[in-house]
N, C-alpha and C positions, 0 to 999 in steps of 0.2 A: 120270251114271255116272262114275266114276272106281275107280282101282285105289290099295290101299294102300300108297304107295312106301320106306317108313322103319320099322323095331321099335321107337321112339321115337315111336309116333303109335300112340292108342288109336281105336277107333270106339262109343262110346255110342249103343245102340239102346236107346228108350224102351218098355217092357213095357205092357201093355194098361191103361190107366188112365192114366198119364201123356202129358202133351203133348209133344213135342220143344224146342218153345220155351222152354213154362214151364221145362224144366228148362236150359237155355241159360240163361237169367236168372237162374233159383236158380245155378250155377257164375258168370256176372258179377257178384254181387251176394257170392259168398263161394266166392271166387278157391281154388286147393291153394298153398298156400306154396311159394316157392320157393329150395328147399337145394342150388342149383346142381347142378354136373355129376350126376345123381343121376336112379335111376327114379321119375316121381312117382306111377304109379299105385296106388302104397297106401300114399298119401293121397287120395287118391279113393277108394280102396274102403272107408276110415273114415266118409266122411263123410255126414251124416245129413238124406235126401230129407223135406222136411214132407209130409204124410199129406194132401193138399188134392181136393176132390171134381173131377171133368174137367170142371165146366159152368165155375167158379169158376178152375182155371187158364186157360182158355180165356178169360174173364172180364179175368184180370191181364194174360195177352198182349196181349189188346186195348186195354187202355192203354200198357201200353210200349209196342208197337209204333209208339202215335202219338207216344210221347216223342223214341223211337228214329228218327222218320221226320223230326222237326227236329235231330239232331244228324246227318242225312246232308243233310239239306238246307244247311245248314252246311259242311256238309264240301265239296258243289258249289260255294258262295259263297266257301268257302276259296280251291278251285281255280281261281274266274276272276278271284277277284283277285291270285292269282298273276302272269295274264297282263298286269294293268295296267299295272305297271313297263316291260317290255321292248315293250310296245305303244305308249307316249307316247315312249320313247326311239326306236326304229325310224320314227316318225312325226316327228320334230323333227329327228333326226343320222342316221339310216341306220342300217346294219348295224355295230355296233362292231370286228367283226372288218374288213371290206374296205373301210368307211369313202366309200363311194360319191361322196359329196357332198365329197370332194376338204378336209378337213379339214387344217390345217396339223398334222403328227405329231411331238411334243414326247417326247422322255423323261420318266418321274416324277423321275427324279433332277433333272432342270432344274426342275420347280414343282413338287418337295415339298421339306422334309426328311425323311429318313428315319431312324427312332428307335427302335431293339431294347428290349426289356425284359429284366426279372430277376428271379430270387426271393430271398429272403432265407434263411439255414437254416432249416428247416422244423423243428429240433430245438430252439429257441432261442423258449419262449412270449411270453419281452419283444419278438419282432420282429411279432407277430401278434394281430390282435384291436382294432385303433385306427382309429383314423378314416379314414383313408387308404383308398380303395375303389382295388382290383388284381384286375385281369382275367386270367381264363384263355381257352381258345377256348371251354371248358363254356359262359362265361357266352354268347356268342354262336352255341352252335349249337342254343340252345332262345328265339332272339330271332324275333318275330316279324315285331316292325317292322325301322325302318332305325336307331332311335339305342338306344344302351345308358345307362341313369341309374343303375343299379343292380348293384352286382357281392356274387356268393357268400361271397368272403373279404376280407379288409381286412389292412392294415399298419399296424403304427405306425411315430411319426419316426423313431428308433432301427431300424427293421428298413426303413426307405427311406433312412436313413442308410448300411447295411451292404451294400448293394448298387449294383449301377449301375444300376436303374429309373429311367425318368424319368416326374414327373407334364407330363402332356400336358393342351394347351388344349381346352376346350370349341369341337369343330366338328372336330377333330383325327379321321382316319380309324381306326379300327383294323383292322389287316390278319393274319390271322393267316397263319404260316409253314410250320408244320407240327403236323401229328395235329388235324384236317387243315388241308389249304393251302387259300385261299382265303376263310375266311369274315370279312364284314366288317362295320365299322357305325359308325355314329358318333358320337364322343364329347359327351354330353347334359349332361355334368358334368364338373368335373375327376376325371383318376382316371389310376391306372401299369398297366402288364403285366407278366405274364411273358415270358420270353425265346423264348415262340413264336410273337411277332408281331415285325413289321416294319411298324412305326406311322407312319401320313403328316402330315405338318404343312402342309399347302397354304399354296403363295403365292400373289399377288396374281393373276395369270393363270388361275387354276382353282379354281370355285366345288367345294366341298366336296360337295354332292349329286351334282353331276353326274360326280365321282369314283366316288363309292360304287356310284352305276347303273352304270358300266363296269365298275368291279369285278367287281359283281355278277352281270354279265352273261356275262364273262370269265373266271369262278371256273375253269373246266373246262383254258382254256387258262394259266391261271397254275401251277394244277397240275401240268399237264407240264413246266413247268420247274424242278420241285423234283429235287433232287440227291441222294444219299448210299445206302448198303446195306441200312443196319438201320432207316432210315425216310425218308422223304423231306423236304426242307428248302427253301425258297428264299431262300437268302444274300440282303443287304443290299446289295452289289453286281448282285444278279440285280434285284430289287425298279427299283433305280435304272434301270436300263439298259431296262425295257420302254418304248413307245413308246404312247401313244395317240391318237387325234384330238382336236386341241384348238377348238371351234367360239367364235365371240367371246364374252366374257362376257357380254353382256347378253342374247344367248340361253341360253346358262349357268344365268342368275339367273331366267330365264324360267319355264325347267323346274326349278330349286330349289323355286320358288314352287308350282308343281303337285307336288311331289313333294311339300314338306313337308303340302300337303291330303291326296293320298293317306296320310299317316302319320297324319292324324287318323283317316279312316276305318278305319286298320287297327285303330286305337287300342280302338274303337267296336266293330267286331265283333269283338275277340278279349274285350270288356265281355262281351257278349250272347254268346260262344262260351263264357264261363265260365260264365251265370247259366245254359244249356240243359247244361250237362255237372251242374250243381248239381242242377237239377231233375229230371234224369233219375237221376242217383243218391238223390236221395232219394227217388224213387216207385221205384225200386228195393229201397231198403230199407224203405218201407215195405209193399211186396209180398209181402215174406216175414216180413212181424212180425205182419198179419192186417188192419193200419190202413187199407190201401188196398181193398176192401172190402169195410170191414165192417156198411158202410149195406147196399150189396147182396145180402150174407150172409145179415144180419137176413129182407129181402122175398123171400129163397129157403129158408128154413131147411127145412120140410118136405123139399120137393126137395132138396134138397141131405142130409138125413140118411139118405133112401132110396137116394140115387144112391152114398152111400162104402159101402152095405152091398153093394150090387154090385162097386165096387170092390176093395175089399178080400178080396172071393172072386176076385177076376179072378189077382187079385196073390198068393193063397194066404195071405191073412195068417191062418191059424189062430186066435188070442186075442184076435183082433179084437171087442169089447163094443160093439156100439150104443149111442152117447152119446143120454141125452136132450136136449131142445131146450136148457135151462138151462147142463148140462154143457160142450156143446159151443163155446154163442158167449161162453162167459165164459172157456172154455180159449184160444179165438181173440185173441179182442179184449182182452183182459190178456195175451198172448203168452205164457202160460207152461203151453201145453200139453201135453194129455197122450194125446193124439191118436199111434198108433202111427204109427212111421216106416218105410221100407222105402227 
């Protein structure tokens, strides 16, 4: 039970003849556009339901549902390998915040350098478009793993020329500062920022993963110490000045070693997190073109042409013509029916 709290929320009740699901899938499968700030229900009230018998949507749910039932099962595998990271690190260093295990507490400013970025005029096409790959936070708040190889926009020399970006080493942290503070990853290649990171160059004293795990672990508390009115920031001076536990390197290198495995496996199921989002969309789409089944179709057709002429009175469809057997699976299965809509 629940109560409708917002006049920006519609409730679609499904009329006698249709499934609730099947049509949850017909709207997944052919989405209302979206014209921002704007009412969307009529674009919904445009849109055109296929005419399909109740054995037969019943039929289509019960394959997506199983499509649908490995992309949440995925979605659990998401969430506990979530807990990996913060679980090998709490088992090897303790708690990163209270540092239990009496770790010596080092500044980053003492084992980093720390390296802002910058943009180039954005109004200027000879600075953009070159080989030079330049990160934004975008590129890191849709990263799954811990390194970044690959960025959305690129610079050429001339527009790495006109600014103060600097290209950073491969292994090099990137740290974003603001919008938002905290997200971080490591650099997989050479590559510059914009000017909302605060980029680490580790020295010798501090293995480069077991930076990122604190980071990362830390995001929430780096956050509070962003500064300013119209958005939050944390200075280059701020960055320097935090402290963390520094444990000997060779344990350090320990847990790089196991991190960098866990970065294969994330590698691996985000492989298999694309090819089940793949095939669940395309038995989506072919749900509603007739293809997924129309072996089924065929071994139900009698049934199935008795059961729409019930339907179809349930629904009041008035000009509703009983399709022959012929008519009907060649309007299906050639998608180009002519089967009344409601």
């Amino acid at each position: 039970p629940f109560a409708l709290g917002a006049d920006g929320v519609r409730i679609i009740a499904p009329r006698k003849g249709y499934d609730a699901k099947f049509l949850y899938y017909y709207l997944l499968s052919s989405p209302v556009i979206n014209t921002g700030y704007s009412r969307h229900f009529k674009y919904l009230r445009e849109k055109r339901i296929p005419f399909v018998p109740l054995s037969e949507q019943r039929r289509i749910v019960e394959i997506l549902d199983q499509a649908d039932a490995l992309r949440k099962k995925r979605a659990e595998a998401d969430a506990k390998a979530a807990r990996i990271l913060p679980a090998l690190f709490y088992k090897m260093f303790g708690d990163p915040a209270t540092n239990p295990k009496g770790w010596p507490l080092l500044a980053i400013g003492e084992m980093c350098e720390v390296v802002s970025g910058a943009t180039p005029r954005t109004d200027n096409p000879d600075y953009w478009g070159g080989d030079i790959k330049w990160a934004t936070p975008k590129d890191l708040s849709g990263n799954e793993g811990f390194v970044i190889t690959d960025t959305e926009r690129t610079i050429t020399d001339a527009g790495y020329a006109s600014c103060s970006t600097t290209i950073l080493p491969v292994g090099a942290i990137l740290l974003s500062s603001r919008a938002p503070i905290g997200l971080s990853a490591i650099a997989g290649i050479q590559l510059c920022t914009n000017q909302g990171f605060k980029n680490l160059v580790v020295r010798d004293k501090l293995d480069p993963w077991y930076l990122l795990a604190w980071l990362r672990l830390r995001a929430g508390f780096l956050d509070s110490l962003g500064r300013g009115a119209t958005f939050k920031e944390i200075s280059k001076s701020i960055v320097e000045s935090v402290h963390l536990p520094v444990p000997p390197i060779d344990k350090q290198l320990l847990f790089s070693k196991q991190m960098q495995e866990i970065q294969q496996f994330v590698l691996r199921r985000r492989l298999v997190g694309e090819r089940i989002n793949l095939l669940f969309n395309n038995l989506l789409h072919r749900a509603f073109t007739g293809d997924l089944t129309a072996k089924w179709r065929e071994a139900h057709m009698k049934e199935l042409l008795a059961e729409m002429e019930h339907q179809a009175k349930a629904l009041k469809i008035d000009d509703f013509r009983s399709p022959i057997e012929e008519d009907y699976k060649s309007s299906i299965i050639n998608h180009q029916s002519e089967i009344p809509h409601d």
